[in-house]
Every structure is written in C-alpha cells, then in structure tokens.
C-alpha distance (Angstrom), angle and dihedral (degrees) to the residues before:
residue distance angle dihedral
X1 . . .
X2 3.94 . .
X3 3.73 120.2 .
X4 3.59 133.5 177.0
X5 3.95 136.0 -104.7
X6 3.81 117.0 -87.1
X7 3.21 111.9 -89.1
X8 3.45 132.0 -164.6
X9 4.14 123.1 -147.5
X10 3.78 119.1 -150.9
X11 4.03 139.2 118.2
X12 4.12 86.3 -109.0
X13 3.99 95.3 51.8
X14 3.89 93.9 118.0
X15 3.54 99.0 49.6
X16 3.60 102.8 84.8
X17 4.02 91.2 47.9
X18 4.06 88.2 44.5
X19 3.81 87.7 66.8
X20 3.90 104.9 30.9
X21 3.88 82.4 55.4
X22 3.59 90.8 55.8
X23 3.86 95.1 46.0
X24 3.53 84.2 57.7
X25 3.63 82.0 89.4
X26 3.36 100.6 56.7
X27 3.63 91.7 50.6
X28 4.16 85.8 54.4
X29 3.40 95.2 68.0
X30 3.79 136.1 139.7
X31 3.78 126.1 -151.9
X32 3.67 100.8 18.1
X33 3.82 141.4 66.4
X34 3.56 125.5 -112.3
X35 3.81 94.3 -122.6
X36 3.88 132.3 173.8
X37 2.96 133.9 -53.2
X38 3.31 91.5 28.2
X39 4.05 102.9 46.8
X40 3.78 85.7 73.9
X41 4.10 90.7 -137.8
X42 4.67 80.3 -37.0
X43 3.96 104.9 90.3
X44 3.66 117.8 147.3
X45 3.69 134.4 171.4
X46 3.72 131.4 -90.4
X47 3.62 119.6 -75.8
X48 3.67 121.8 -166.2
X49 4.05 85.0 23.4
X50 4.02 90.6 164.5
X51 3.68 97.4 46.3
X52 4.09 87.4 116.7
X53 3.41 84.4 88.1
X54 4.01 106.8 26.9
X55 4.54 107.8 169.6
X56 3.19 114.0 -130.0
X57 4.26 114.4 -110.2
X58 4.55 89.4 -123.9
X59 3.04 135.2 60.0
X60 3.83 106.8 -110.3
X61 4.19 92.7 -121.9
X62 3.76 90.5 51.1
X63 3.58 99.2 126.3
X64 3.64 94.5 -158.4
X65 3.64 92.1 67.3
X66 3.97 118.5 75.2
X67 4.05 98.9 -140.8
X68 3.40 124.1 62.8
X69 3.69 112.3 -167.0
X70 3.82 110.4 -170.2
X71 4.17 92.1 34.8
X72 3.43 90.0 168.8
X73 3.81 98.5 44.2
X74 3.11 106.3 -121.1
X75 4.25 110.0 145.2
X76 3.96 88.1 -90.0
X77 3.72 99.3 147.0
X78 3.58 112.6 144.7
X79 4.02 152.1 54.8
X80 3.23 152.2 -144.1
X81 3.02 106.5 -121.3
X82 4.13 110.9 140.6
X83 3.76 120.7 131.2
X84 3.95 122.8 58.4
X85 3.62 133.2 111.7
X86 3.78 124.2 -95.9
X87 3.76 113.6 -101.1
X88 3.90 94.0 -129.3
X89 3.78 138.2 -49.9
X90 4.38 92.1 -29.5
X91 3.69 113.1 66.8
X92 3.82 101.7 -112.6
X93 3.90 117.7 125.1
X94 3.83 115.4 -155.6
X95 3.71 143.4 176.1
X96 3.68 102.3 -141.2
X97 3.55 105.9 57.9
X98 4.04 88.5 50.7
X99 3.95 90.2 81.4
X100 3.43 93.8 95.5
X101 3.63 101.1 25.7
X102 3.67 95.5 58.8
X103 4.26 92.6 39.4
X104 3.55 88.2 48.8
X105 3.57 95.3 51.9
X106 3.95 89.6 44.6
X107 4.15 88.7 53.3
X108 3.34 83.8 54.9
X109 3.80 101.2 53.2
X110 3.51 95.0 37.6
X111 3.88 97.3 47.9
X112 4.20 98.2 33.3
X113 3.72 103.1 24.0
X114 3.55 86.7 127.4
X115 3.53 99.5 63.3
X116 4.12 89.9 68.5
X117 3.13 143.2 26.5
X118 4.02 142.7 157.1
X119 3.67 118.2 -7.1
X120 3.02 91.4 13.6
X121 4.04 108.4 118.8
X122 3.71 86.2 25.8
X123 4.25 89.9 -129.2
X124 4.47 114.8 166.8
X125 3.39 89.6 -107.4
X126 4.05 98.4 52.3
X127 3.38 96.5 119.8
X128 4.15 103.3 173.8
X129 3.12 103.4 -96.0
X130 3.89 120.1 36.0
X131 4.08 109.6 83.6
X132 3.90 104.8 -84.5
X133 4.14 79.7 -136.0
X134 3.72 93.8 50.2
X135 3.81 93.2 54.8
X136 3.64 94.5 48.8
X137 3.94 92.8 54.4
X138 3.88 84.7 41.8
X139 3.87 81.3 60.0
X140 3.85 91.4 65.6
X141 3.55 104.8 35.5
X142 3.71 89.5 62.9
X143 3.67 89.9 60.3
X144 3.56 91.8 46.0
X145 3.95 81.6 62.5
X146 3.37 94.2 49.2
X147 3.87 85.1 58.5
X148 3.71 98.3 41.6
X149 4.07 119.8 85.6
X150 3.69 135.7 -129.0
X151 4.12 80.8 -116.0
X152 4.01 98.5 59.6
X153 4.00 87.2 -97.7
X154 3.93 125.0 129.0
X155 3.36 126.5 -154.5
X156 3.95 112.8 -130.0
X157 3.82 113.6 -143.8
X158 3.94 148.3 11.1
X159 4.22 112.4 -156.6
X160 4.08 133.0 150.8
X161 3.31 112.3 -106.6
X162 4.40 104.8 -116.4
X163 3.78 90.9 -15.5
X164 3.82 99.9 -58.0
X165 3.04 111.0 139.6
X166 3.90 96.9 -163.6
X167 3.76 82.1 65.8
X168 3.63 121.7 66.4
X169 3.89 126.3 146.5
X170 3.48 142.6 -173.1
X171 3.44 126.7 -109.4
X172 4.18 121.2 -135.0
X173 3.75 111.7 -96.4
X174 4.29 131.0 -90.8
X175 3.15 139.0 -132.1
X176 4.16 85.4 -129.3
X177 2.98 101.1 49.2
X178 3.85 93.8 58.4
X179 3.26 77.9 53.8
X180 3.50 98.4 56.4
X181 3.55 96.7 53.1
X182 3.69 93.2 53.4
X183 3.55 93.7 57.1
X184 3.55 95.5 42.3
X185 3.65 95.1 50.4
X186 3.38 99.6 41.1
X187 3.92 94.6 54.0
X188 3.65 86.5 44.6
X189 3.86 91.5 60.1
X190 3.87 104.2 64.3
X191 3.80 85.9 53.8
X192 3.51 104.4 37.0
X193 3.76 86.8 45.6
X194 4.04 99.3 66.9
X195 4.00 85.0 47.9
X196 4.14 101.7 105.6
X197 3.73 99.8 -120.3
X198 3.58 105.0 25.6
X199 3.55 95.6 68.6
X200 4.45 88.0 116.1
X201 3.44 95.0 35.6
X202 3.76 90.9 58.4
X203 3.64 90.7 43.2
X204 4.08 83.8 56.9
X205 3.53 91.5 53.0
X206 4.01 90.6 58.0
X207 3.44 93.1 40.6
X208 4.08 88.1 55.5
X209 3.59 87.3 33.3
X210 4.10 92.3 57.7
X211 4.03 90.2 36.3
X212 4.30 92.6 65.2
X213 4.07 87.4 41.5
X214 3.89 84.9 59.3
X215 4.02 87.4 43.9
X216 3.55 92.7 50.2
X217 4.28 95.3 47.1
X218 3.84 75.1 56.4
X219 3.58 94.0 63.1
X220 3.62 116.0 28.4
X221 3.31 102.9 -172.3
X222 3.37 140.1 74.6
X223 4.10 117.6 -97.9
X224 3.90 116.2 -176.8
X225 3.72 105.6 -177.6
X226 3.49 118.8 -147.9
X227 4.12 132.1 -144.2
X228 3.62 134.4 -102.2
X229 3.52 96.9 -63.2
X230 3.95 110.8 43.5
X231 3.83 83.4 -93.8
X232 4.11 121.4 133.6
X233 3.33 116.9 -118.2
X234 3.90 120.3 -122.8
X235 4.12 112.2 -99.3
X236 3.82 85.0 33.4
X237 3.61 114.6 170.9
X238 3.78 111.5 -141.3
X239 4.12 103.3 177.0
X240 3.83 106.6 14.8
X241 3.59 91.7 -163.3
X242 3.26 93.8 115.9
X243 3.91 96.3 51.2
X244 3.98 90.7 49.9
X245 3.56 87.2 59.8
X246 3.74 94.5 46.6
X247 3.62 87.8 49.8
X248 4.43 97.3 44.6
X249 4.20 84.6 56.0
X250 3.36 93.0 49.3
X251 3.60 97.5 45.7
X252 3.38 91.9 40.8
X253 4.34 92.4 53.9
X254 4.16 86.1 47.8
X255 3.98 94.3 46.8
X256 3.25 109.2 19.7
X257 3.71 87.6 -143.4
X258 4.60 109.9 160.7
X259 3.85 87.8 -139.5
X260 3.57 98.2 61.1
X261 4.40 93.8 40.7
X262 4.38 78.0 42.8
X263 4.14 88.1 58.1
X264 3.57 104.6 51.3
X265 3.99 94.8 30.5
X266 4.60 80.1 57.3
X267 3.26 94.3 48.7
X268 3.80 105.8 41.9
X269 3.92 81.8 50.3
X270 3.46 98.0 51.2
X271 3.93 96.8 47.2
X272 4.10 103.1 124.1
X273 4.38 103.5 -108.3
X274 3.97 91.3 -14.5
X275 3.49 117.8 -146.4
X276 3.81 93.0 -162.5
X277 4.04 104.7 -130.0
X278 3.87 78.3 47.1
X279 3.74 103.1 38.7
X280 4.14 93.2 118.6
X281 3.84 94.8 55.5
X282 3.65 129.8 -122.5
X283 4.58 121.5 -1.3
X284 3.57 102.3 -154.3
X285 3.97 93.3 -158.0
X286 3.74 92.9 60.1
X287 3.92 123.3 22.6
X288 3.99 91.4 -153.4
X289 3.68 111.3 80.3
X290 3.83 100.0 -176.5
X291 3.58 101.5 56.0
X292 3.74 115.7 95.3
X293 3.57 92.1 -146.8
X294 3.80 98.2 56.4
X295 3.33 110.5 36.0
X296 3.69 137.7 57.7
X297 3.50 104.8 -148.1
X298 3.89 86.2 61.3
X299 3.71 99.7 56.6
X300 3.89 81.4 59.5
X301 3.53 94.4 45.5
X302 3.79 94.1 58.2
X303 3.99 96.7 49.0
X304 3.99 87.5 45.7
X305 3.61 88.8 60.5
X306 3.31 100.6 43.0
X307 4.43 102.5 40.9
X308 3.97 113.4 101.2
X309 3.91 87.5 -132.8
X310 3.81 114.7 117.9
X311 3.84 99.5 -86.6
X312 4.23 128.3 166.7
X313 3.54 110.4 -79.4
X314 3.86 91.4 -147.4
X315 3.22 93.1 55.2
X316 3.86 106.0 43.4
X317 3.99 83.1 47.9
X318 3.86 95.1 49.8
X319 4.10 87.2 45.2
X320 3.87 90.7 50.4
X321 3.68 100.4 42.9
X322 4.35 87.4 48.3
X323 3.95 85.0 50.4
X324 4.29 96.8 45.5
X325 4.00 77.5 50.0
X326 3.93 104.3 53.6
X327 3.89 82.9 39.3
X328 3.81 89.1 49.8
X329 4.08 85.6 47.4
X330 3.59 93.4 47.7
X331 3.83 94.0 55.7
X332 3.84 97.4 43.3
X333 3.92 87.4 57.0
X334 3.60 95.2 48.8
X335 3.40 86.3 89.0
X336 3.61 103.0 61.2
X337 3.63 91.5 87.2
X338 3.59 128.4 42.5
X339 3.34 91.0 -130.3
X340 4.48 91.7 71.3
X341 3.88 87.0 -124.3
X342 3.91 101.1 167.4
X343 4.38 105.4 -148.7
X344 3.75 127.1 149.9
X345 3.76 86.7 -135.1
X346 3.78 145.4 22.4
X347 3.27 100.6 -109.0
X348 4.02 99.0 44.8
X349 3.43 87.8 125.7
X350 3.45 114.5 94.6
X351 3.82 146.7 110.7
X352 3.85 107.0 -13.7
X353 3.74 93.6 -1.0
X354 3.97 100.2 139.3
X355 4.03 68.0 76.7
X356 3.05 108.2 57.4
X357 3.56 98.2 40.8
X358 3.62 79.3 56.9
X359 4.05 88.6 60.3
X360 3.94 87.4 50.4
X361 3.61 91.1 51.6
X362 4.02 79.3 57.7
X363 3.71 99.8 57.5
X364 4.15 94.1 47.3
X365 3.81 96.2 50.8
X366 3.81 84.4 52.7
X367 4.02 80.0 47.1
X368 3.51 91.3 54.2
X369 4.57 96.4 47.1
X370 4.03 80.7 54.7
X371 3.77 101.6 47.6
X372 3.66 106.7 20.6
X373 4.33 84.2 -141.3
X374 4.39 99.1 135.8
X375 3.72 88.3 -149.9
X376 3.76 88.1 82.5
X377 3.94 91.6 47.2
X378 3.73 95.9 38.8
X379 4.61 88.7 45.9
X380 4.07 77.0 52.6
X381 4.05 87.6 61.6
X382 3.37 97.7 46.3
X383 3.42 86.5 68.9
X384 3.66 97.2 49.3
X385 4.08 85.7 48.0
X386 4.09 88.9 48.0
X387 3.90 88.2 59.4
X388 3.79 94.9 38.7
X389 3.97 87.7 60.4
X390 3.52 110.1 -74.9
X391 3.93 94.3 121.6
X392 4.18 133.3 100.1
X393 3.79 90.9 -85.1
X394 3.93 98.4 42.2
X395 4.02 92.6 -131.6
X396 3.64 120.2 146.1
X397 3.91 103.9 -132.3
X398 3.82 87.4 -144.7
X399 3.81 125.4 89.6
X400 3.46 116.7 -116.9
X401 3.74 100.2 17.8
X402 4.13 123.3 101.8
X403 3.98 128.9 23.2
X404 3.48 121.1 -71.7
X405 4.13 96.8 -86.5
X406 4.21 78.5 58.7
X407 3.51 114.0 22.4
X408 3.89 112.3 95.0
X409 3.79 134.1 -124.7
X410 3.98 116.1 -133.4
X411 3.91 120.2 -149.2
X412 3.60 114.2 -135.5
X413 3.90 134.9 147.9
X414 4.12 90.7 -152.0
X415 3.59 98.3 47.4
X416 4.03 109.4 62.8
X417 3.85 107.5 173.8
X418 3.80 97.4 89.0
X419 4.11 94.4 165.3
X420 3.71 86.9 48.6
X421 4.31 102.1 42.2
X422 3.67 119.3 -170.9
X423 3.97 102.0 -108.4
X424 3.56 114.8 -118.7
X425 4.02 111.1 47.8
X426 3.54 110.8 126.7
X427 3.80 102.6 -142.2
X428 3.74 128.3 -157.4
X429 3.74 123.4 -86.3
X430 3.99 148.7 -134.9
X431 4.04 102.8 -31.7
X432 3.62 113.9 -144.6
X433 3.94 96.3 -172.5
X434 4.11 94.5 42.4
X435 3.91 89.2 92.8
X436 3.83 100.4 142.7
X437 4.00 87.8 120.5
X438 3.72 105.3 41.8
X439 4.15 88.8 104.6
X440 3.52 90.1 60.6
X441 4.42 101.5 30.8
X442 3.67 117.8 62.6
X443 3.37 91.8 -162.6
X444 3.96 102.4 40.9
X445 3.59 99.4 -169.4
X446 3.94 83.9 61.0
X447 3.85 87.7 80.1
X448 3.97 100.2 77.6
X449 3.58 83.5 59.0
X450 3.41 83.0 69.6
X451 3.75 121.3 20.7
X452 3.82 129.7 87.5
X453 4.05 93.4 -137.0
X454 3.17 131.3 159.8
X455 4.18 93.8 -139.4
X456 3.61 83.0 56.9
X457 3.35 112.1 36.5
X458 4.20 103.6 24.7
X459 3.72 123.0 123.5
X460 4.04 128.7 -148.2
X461 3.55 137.2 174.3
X462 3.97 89.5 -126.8
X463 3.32 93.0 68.1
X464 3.60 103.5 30.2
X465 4.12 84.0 56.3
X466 3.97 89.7 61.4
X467 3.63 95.6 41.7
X468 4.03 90.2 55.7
X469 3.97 86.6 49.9
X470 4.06 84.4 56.7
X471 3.67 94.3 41.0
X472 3.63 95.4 50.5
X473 4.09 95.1 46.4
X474 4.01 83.0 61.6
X475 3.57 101.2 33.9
X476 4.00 124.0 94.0
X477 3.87 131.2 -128.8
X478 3.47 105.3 -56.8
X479 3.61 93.0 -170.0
X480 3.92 93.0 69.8
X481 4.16 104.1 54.2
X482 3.68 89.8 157.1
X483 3.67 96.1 68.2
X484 3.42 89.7 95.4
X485 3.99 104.1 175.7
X486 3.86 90.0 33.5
X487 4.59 96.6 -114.2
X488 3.44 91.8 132.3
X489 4.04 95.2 -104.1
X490 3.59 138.0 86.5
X491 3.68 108.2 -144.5
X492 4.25 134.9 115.9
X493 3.45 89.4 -33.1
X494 3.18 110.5 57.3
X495 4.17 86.9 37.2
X496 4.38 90.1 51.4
X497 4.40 81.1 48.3
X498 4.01 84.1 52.7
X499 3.92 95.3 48.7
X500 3.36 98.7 46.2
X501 3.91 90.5 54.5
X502 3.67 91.9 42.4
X503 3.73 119.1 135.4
X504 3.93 92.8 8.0
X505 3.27 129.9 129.5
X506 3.71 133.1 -166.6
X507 3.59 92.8 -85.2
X508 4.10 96.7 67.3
X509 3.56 131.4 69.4
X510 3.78 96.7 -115.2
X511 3.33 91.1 55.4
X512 3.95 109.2 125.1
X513 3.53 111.2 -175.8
X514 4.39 90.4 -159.6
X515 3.57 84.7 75.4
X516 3.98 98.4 51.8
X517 3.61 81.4 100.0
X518 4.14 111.7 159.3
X519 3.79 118.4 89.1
X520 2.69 117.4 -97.4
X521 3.64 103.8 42.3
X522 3.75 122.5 -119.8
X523 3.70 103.4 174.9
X524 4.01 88.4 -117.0
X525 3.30 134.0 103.6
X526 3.78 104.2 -141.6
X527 3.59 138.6 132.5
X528 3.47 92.5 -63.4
X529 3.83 91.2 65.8
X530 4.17 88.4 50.5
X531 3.43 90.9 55.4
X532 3.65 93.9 57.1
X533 3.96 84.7 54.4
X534 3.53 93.0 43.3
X535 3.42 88.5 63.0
X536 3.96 108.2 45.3
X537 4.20 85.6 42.7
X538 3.59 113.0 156.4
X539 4.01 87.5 -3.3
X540 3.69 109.3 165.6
C-alpha cells in the first residue's frame, strides 16, 4: 500500500514553512553559534570562530593577482572577515552566488513585507521593532562590507584550506563580485531607504554601491581569480557582462543617474542579433539566460521593466513580451507530466532544481499581475505542491515536514543533527542525469528514496532565496496569528477555536495547528498561545 504524508488543509497552511524557510538563514551562518533561544531545540557551535583575522590565499607581491593587500609591506596579512552565510551544504562563503540570494530575499521584502514583521523569526538581533526580514538581510550585507575595499574592489570567496577549519583564506577580489555588491546594494537602497531609521544606512549602501561601479569602469574586463593552485573556483564568473548590466539597472533605479540607464541601454543595443533575455552574451554561472532564477542579467531585466524611471520603450516592450513568452512556455509544458511540473525542458531537473523551479514559479506569478489569466498563478502552485510532496516518490523537499517514509534528509557539513533536521531547507530534487545506478534499479528514480547524495539532498541559499519568494506569495499575514478562522477579526471565535484545541498537541485529534499561535512554535496550545490572542483581541 503507499499513502501520502499528513497533510493538513487550512487558508494558513504556508505560514509555518514561510518562516522556517527564512530561518534557514540564520541557521547558514558563519562566525557565530546557533545558540539558545534562538536554535529553536537546533544550536550548534561556531564555525569559522577565527575568521576576525582570515589570511589571505596569495602572497600580496604575486603579480598575477590584481590586489595587493599590504602595498607597502608592512606584515599586513589578514582580515576580518567573520559573519556570512554558508553557500550550501560545504563551508565556503562566496560573493557570486549571493546575486540571487540577496535579490530574492529583497523581492520578498519589498513585495510581502506585510506578512511579517518584528519577532517574528526570533533572530539575536530582533529587537521589536526593526523588520525581523530586514535584520536578517542586514546580516549579509555587513559581510559583503567586510569583503568590499576602500578602492570599489570585492573580494570573491572565503574557504578552509583541505578541510581545516583553523585555516580559512581569502581569495583575491573579481570583477563580479564588485559587481554583485553594486547591484545588491543599490536595489537594497530604495527599500531600505523608506524604512524609518535606515535612512543613512541606505545612503551607505549607495555610496558603496556607486564606489565598486567606479572600480569596475576602472577595469573593464573581466578578472576571475583563481585559488592556491591555478585551479577555478566554483561559481566562477568567466564574462561578467551580464553582472555589469545587472548592476547599471540597478544603480540606475536607486540613483537615477542618465549614465548608468545610458550603459546598459548601449550595450543591450549593441549585442550582435540580440535575443533579448540573451542580449549580453553568455553567464558562465548559469547556462540559461532567460530564467530569473539563474541568471543575473534577468533579475535586472525584470526591475528595468517594471521602475517608473524614464526607461526605452523598445526595450521594456521587447523584455516583457520575451518574459509573457517563457511564462506562456512554462504553462503549456506543465502538462507533459501528470504531475503539472512547469520546465522549459525535459531535463530541467537537475542538481538544486526544487530551486529553480522555484525561480520559474517567480516569472509566472509576475505573468499572472500582468494578465490577470489564474493559470499562470495556479502553474506557480503546482510547483509549491510538487515540493510539498506531490512528486513520483511522495517526499516533501522541505526539512521537517512529512513522516519519515516522506520527510527529507538535508546534507550539510555545519548542521550535524541529521535524525533531528532543521525545518526549512529546501533540498534538491529527482536527478535526471545522476544515473550511476540504473543497471542495478529498475525504476531509477527509486534511488533518491534511498541515497544520502548531495544532488539530492544538498541545501543552498540560492535556492532557498526563491523558494521564500514562493512561500511568501501564498502565505498569509504572519503578523496576525490570532486570526484563527482567517475574517479579519479576533474576537469569540477565534478564542472558542483556541479552547477547544487547548492542551493538544499534534498527537490528538483536537489538535488544530491554527491555534499553535506563540513564536516560536511548540506544538502546544498553552498559555503562551492565549497570550498571543489576548493581545490582538478584537484587532481589526
């Protein structure tokens, strides 16, 4: 017999997994431990304790490297560098591969702010007022200045050197990451900006945002710096074309400065036979240009065409029309399965791919605010239903969610509990090019069911970004727990809902998990969770 994971079916369902996604962040970091109470029953010590003073992988007269650190040789040989969040399951923290994490996370703000608030993701800096969201991207733009020069240049990567922890280094810097960091900061800006109290630090980001732009005019082309031993580093960045672009629109939207709309308008123009969604040539990090998720130019497409500053009307309608048509693709092929997944091609998935299914969920919910059609919205949650168990091996690609037959493991050298997973990591997926058992499986796909791997099993903040974004489009106010049957008030019913569930716990039949209502949750309904209605009574 096979049977699915419990499920549970009310008009809150996605809260829960809107904010254990996000705390996924916290659990990512660098430099600190995860310590009580914030671990939430997960703490775990510091990793990357001695990062305050991280070496450097060159030696600062190697000529083949393009920053010299101690120029005027004086025994200056290390940084600080601690803070950051783990790329994925390995303990390497890069710039590069935060393009879409931090944009992501931005969308998300920006479009669902008010679904959360304080308190809500219970992080050590949560201080009762500041967003809860807004701290937790604050966490990673301070590392970001930790990698970012007086000169406009950013240093790339942090990694041990052969596993030892004691011994991490820091790579030289590239030209992508500046650009990186100019995008990033400069999209921050607008929003941080209209936050009371964060009216200077956005105008910091800008500033440092505007400072690498200069950097990178200085050096036109494209430097990837390699490690130690000649080799590249993973998320290298080969032609940063792509990323300059990303960066000009972004600047552009924050300052409204001509010269930076005047760069990426020239070059998008002057691309030989541009396809648009591929008009700045070939992204080395990502093969597929179009998709939001995977490619930077794309990210800076979509806020070009949407900012109310002066832009080219040829080019914001040839940009729309090529995003209404990979949406359009992605819904005619959702029906190539009968499990609705909507890919561009058959083999779409692939390492990471709950992720970037994620990122195409993005681009038809922005489908569905321009047409108003609900197939795009409703192709969007098919995807969020495919990763919440709704797939040929019934597992829920999210920790913490599903029995054991269909919850999922996650792979990760920072996070050691494996019988008791941090909820919230959105793992990998069904890989159709990991093959090495299909001699000895009839039914290949069979083998995730059974194989710690990291394809399968592998968390990153890439995809975990996009996957927050779709999370947070479904979820419901966060900031109002106590209205329990969703009318907009918290009065007799929602308090008569809250008695008749009180005391239970998941493992009773009166258990109603609506009414689990103090953060962080406890799986009780106690006096804790009547306080939280005590204080939103009559709340309109």
């Amino acid at each position: 017999d096979q049977w699915s994971p419990v499920f549970d079916i009310n008009p809150k369902v996605i809260n829960r997994p809107f904010r254990d996604a996000l705390r996924f962040f916290y659990y990512a970091r660098s430099g600190n431990p995860i310590a009580e109470p914030f671990a939430e029953g997960h703490p775990r010590p510091t990793i990357y304790a001695n990062n305050a003073a991280c070496a450097y992988d060159y030696d600062d007269n190697n000529p083949g490297k393009m920053y010299d650190y101690d120029p005027l040789d004086q025994g200056h040989a290390t940084r600080d560098v601690q803070g950051g969040w783990f790329d994925a399951g390995d303990l390497h923290l890069d710039v590069h591969n935060n393009v879409t994490t931090l944009w992501f996370l931005l969308e998300t703000l920006r479009q669902f702010q008010h679904k959360l608030g304080p308190d809500v993701l219970n992080l050590p800096e949560s201080d009762g007022t500041t967003h809860d969201l807004v701290l937790l991207i604050q966490y990673q733009l301070e590392w970001f200045k930790k990698m970012q020069n007086t000169d406009g240049s950013v240093h790339f990567m942090v990694i041990s050197s052969d596993g030892d922890l004691r011994k991490q280094t820091v790579s030289d810097v590239s030209t992508a990451a500046a650009c990186v960091l100019a995008a990033i900061f400069a999209k921050a800006y607008p929003i941080f900006s209209e936050i009371p109290g964060l009216e200077s630090y956005a105008a910091d980001l800008l500033s440092r945002a505007e400072l690498s732009w200069d950097w990178l005019l200085a050096h036109p082309n494209t430097y990837n710096p390699t490690g130690p031993n000649g080799q590249t580093w993973s998320y290298s960045v080969a032609n940063d074309a792509p990323y300059r672009g990303l960066a000009a629109i972004e600047l552009y939207i924050a300052a409204g400065t001509s010269s930076y709309r005047t760069y990426f308008e020239t070059k998008y123009n002057a691309a030989p036979n541009p396809r648009p969604l591929n008009a700045f040539g070939g992204n080395s990090y990502y093969s597929y240009m179009g998709l939001i998720g995977n490619s930077a130019i794309s990210k800076g497409y979509m806020d070009y065409i949407r900012t109310s500053r002066p832009v080219s009307s040829v080019i914001k309608r040839q940009i729309e029309t090529e995003f209404l048509k990979e949406a359009s693709q992605l819904l005619s092929r959702r029906n190539c399965t009968n499990y609705n997944i909507p890919m561009l091609m058959y083999n779409d998935l692939y390492w990471g791919s709950s992720g970037m299914l994620c990122g195409n969920a993005y681009i038809l919910l922005w489908a569905f605010g321009q047409t108003g059609d609900p197939q795009y919205r409703d192709a969007a949650l098919d995807i969020l239903e495919w990763i919440g168990g709704r797939n040929p091996v019934s597992r829920v690609f999210i920790t913490g969610y599903g029995d054991y037959l269909h919850g999922t493991d996650h792979y990760s050298f920072y996070m050691f509990d494996h019988r008791n997973p941090v909820p919230g990591y959105l793992c990998g997926n069904i890989n159709h090019h990991l093959n090495f058992l299909n001699s000895y499986i009839q039914y290949p796909w069979k083998f995730y069911m059974n194989l710690q791997n990291a394809g399968l099993l592998e968390p990153c903040i890439h995809w975990q970004a996009q996957m927050c974004f779709l999370l947070g489009y479904f979820a419901w106010d966060l900031n109002t727990p106590a209205d329990i049957n969703s009318d907009g008030l918290v009065n007799l019913t929602d308090l008569q809902a809250l008695l008749d569930a009180w005391l239970t716990t998941p493992q009773v039949d009166s258990w109603n998990p609506l009414c689990d209502l103090a953060i962080p949750y406890d799986n009780q309904i106690d006096l804790k969770d009547l306080a939280v209605l005590a204080a939103q009574w009559i709340n309109p």
